[in-house]
C-alpha positions in Angstrom: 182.6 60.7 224.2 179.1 61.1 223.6 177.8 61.7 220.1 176.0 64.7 219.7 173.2 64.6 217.4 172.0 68.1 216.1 168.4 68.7 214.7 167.3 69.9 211.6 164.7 72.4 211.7 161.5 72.6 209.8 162.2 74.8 205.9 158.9 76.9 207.2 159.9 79.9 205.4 160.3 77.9 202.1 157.3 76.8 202.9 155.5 80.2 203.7 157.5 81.3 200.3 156.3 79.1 198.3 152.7 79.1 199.6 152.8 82.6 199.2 153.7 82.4 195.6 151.3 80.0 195.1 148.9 82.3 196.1 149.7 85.2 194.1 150.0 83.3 191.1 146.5 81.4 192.1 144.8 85.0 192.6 146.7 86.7 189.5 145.1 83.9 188.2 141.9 84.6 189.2 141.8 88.6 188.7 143.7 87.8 185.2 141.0 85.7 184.1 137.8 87.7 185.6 139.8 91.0 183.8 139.8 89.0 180.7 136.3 88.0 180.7 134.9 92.0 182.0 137.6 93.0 178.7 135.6 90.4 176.2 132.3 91.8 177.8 133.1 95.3 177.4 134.9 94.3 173.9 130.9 92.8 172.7 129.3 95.8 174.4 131.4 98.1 172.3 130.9 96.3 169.1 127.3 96.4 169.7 127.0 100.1 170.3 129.4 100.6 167.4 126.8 99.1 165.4 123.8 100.5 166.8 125.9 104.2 166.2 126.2 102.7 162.9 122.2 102.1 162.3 121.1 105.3 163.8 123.8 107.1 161.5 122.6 105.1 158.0 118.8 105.7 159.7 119.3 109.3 160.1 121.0 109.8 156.3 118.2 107.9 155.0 115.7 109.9 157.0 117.5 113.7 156.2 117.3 112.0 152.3 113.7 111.2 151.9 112.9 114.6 154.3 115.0 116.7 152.0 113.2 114.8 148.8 110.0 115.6 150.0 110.5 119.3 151.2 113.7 120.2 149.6 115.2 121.4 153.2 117.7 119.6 155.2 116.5 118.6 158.4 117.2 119.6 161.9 117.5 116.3 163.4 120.3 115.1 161.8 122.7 117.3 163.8 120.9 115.4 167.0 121.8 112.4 165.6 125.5 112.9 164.8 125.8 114.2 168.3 124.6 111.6 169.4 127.1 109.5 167.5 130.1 111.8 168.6 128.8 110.9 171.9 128.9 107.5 171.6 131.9 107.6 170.1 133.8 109.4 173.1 132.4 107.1 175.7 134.1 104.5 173.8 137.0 106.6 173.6 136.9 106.6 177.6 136.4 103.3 178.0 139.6 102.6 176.4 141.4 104.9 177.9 140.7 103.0 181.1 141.8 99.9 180.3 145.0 101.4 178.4 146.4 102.5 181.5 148.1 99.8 184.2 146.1 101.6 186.9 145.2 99.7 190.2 142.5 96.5 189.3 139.6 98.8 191.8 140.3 101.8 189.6 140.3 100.1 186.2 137.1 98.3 187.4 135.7 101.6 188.3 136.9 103.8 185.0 135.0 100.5 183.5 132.0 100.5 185.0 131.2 104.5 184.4 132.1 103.8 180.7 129.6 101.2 180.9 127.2 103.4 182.4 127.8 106.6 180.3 127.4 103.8 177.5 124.3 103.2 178.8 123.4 106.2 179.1 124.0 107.4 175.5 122.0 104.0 174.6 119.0 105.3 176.5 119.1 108.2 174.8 119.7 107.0 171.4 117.0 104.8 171.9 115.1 108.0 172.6 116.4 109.9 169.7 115.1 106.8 167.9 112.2 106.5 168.8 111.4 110.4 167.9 112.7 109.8 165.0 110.3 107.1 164.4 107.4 108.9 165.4 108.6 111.8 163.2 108.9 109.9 160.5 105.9 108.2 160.4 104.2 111.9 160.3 106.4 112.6 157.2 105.4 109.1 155.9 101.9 110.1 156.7 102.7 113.3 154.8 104.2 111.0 151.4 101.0 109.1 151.8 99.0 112.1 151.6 100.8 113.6 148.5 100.6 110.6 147.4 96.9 110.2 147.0 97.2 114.1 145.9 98.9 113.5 143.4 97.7 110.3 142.2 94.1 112.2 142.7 95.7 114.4 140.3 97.0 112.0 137.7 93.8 110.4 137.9 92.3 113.7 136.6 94.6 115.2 133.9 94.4 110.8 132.8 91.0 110.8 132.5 91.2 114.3 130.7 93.8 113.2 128.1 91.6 110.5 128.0 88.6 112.0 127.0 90.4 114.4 124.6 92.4 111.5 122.9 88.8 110.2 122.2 88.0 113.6 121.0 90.9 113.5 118.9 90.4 109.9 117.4 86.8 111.2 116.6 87.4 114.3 114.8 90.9 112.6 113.0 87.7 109.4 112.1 85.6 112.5 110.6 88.5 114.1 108.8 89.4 110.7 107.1 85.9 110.2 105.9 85.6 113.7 105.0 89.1 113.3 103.3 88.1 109.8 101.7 85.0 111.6 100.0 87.2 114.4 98.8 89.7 111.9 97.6 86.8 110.7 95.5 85.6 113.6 94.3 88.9 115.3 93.0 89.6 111.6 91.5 85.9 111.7 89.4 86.8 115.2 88.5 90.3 114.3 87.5 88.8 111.5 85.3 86.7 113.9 84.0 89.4 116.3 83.4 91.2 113.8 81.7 88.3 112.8 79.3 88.2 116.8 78.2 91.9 117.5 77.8 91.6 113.9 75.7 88.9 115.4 73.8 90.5 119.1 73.7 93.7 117.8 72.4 91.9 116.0 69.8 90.4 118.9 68.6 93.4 120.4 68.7 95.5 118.3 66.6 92.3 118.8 64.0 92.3 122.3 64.3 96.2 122.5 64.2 95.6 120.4 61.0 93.1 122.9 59.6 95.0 125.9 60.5 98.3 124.5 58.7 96.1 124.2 56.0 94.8 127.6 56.3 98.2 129.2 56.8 99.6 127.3 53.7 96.3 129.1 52.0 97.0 132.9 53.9 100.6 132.3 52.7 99.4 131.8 48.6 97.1 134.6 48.8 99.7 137.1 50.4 102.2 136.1 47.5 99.7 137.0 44.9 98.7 139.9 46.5 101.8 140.8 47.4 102.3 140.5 43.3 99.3 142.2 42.4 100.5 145.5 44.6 103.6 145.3 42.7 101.5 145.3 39.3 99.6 148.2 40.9 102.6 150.1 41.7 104.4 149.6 38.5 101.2 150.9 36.7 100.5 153.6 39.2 104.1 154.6 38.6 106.0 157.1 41.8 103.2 159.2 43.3 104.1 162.7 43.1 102.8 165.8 45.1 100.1 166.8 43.0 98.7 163.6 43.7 98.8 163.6 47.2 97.4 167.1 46.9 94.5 166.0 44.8 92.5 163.8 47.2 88.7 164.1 47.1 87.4 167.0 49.2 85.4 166.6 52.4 82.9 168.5 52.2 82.1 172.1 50.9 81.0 175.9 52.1 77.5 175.7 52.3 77.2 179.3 53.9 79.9 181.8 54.5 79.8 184.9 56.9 82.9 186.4 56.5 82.5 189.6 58.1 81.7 187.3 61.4 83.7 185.0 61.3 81.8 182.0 60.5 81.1 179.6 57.9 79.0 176.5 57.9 79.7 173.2 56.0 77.4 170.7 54.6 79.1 167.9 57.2 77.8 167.0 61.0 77.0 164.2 63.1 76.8 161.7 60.5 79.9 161.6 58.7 81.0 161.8 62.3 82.2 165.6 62.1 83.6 166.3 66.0 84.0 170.1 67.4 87.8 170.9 67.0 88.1 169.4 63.3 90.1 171.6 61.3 89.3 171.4 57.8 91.6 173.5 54.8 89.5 175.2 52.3 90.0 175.0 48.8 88.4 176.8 45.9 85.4 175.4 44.4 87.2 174.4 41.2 89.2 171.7 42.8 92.4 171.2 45.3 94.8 172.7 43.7 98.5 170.7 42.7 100.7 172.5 45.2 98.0 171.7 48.1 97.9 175.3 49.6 94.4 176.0 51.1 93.2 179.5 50.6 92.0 179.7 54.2 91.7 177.0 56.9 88.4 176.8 59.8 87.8 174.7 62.6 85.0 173.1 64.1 82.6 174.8 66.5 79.9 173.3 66.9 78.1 170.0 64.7 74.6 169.4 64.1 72.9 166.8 62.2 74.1 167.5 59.0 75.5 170.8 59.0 78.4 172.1 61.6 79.4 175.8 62.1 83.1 176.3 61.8 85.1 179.5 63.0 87.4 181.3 60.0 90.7 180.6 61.4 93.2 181.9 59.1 92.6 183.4 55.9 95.3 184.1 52.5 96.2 187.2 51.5 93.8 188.5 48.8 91.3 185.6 49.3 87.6 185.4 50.7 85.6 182.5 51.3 83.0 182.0 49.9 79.9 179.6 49.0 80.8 176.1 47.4 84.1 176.7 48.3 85.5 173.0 49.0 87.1 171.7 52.2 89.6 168.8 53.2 91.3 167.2 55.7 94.1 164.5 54.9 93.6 162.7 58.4 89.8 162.9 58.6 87.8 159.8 56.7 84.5 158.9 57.4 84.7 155.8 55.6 87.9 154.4 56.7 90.5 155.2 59.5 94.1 156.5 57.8 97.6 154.7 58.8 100.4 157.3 59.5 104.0 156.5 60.5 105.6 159.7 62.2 109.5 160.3 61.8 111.9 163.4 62.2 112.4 166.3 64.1 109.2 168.8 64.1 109.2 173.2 64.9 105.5 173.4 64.8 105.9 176.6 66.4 108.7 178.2 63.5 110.9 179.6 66.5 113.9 177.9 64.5 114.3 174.9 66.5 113.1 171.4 66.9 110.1 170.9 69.5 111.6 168.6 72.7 107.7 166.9 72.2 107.4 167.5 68.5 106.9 163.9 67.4 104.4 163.4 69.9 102.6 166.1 69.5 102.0 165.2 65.7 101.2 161.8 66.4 98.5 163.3 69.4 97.0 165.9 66.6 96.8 162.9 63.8 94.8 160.4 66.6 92.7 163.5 67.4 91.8 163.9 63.8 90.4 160.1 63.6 93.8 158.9 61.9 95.7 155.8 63.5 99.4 155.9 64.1 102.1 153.1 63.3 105.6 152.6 64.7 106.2 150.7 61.3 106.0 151.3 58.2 104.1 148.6 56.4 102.0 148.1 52.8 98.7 150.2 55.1 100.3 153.0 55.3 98.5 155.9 53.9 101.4 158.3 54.9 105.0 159.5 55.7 104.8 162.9 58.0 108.3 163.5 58.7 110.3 167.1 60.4 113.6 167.7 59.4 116.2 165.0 59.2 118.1 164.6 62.9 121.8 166.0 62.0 124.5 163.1 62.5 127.4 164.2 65.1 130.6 163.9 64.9 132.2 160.8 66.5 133.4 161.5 70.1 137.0 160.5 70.7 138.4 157.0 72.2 138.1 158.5 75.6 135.2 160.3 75.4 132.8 159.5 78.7 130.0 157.0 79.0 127.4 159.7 79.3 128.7 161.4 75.4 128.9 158.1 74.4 125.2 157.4 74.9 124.3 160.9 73.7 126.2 159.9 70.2 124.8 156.6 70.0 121.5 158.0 70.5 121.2 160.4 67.7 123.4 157.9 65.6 120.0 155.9 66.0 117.8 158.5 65.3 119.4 159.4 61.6 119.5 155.8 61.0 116.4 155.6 61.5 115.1 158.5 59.8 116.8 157.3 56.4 115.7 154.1 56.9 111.5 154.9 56.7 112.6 157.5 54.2 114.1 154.5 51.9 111.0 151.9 53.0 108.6 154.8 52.1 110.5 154.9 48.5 110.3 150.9 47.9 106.8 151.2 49.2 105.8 154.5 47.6 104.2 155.5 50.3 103.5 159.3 50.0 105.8 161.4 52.3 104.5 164.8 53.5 107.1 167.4 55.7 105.6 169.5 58.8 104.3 172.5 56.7 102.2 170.3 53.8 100.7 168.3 56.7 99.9 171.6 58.6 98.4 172.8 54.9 96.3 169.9 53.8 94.9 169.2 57.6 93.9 172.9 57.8 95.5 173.2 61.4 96.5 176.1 63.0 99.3 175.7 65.8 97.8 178.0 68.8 101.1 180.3 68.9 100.4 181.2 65.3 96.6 181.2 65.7 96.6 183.6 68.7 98.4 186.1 66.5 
């Protein structure tokens, strides 16, 4: 029996398969790697504009800083510039998008290439923007050069003005130290000289303090022994009594007498320095007499030479006044000017009552009549003229008020006072003479009493 041999046929569709898969793989291959290089391309492109985005962005902060130094406003172009940047930002945003999604290879190629274009684009125009930006700010550099020399034009000036007045100053501060230098001199000469008087002065000083130790040890011998030799004159005078105050040497005397006018004139004027107002008591011709009461008293009219005419004041009952009659005044001297103290309280006016102004009126009548008043009694004193003694009140109770108080302590004052001359004019027997023998033996007339 015959042997049949079968035939294998060809593996062709293994071999189409595989030559197909060969081929797929060879062009995934291909498109794999050409995607991959266009991705790496796109990838450097990218970078690149990020950076250039990046430049214009610091550019344009840089350029809106010195802008906004210079004018102190913000400047316009900076919004171009981040718009710019958002644009370039979005086209990148695009561009991603495209390769993100697993599109067909024609449409990714195309989504690629407009992102590359738009990028383009937005690079042409940002190197636009760039270039105006340039050529806007070299005008504002232009402008900072131009301040620039302004101001340094400027500085120039005010240096060359503080300059020349620093010179000024230098000069005048050169002429105030010479100036001060030679003044410095001069006060030192004068100080030297200064010195070489007060040196001089205090030597003298020291001699005179010397002598006048020595003259003060002298004063202080001779007031003892005069001081003894008043005593001695006291104890041989003895206590003055009123007679003898009364008999003090007459003035002057009547050297005409016109009675039935009015009038007498005295043998006294200008030059035993008789005044117009001088009262004057009159006395008979025989002699003041013991009690000191004047039989009429005048005053002084008018003074010539030698004679003055006097106006009768006041006359005593049963008296006239007549020729040779004498007159006196215990205040006026001619020689010598009389020490008074003045104490008391004083009724010039005999109402009954001390005068408010009593004491000072006395003491204003004894300067008026050439006499001197003390506030002390002392070994000058010619007289006492005292008013009645101030009465001593009753001491206020514990709780009496400040202003009683003061009142008390007051008149308290006053008596003690009053006793006190009263008992110095004793020791020092020093004549004492009340308000009416002072009114008597002056010859005034109070004008209440004188216009009766």
């Amino acid at each position: 029996m015959a042997r049949v041999v079968q035939r294998r046929s060809a593996p062709y569709p293994l071999i189409i398969l595989f030559f197909l898969c060969f081929m797929c793989a060879a062009l995934a291959a291909v498109f794999y790697m050409k995607w991959n290089k266009e991705e790496k391309a796109y990838a450097t492109y990218r970078t690149s504009n990020q950076q250039v985005g990046k430049d214009m962005s610091d550019v344009q902060k840089q350029r809106a800083e010195l802008i906004r130094q210079i004018t102190g406003k913000e400047e316009s172009a900076t919004v171009t510039a981040k718009a710019a940047e958002t644009s370039v930002e979005v086209a990148l945003a695009d561009a991603d998008r495209v390769f993100k999604y697993d599109d067909a290879h024609s449409t990714r190629n195309e989504g690629m290439a407009a992102a590359v274009e738009s990028l383009c684009s937005l690079a042409v125009a940002n190197d636009k923007t760039m270039g105006d930006l340039r050529v806007e700010l070299e005008a504002k550099n232009s402008l900072i050069g131009d301040k620039d020399k302004q101001i340094k034009s400027i500085e120039d000036g005010r240096k060359a003005d503080l300059t020349a007045k620093i010179g000024d100053l230098q000069k005048a501060q050169d002429d105030f130290d010479r100036q001060l230098g030679a003044k410095n001199k001069t006060w030192q000469d004068e100080m030297a000289k200064q010195a070489a008087l007060t040196a001089e002065k205090d030597k003298q000083l020291t001699a005179l303090s010397k002598e006048m130790e020595t003259k003060n040890a002298d004063l202080h011998n001779r007031d003892t022994a005069i001081t003894k030799l008043e005593t001695d004159v006291r104890n041989l005078k003895g206590t003055p009594n009123l007679g003898e105050v009364a008999m003090k040497l007459p003035d002057g005397k009547i050297s005409k007498a016109l009675s039935e006018q009015g009038v007498v004139y005295i043998n006294i004027g200008q030059q035993e320095q008789v005044t117009p107002g001088l009262p004057f008591a009159v006395f008979p011709s025989t002699g003041i007499p013991a009690d000191g009461k004047p039989k009429a008293k005048i005053i002084v009219s008018s003074v010539g030479p030698n004679v003055s005419e006097a106006k009768i004041v006041e006359v005593a009952k049963d008296e006239v006044i007549t020729e040779n009659d004498l007159i006196s005044n215990l205040v006026y001297n001619p020689h010598r000017q009389m020490n008074f103290v003045v104490e008391g309280e004083f009724d010039l006016y005999n109402q009954g009552r001390p005068d408010a102004d009593g004491v000072k009126r006395v003491k204003g009548l004894i300067q008026s009549f050439g006499g001197k008043v003390d506030d002390e009694m002392s070994l000058t004193t010619d007289y006492l003229v005292v008013g009645a003694e101030p009465p001593r009140p009753p001491k206020p109770a514990d709780d009496a008020n400040a202003a009683t108080m003061q009142m008390y302590n007051e008149q308290m004052k006053k008596a003690d006072q009053y006793k006190a001359l009263m008992d110095q004019a004793r020791a020092l027997q020093v004549p004492v003479l009340n308000t009416s023998r002072f009114l008597a033996l002056t010859g005034y007339v109070p004008p209440k009493r004188f216009s009766r």
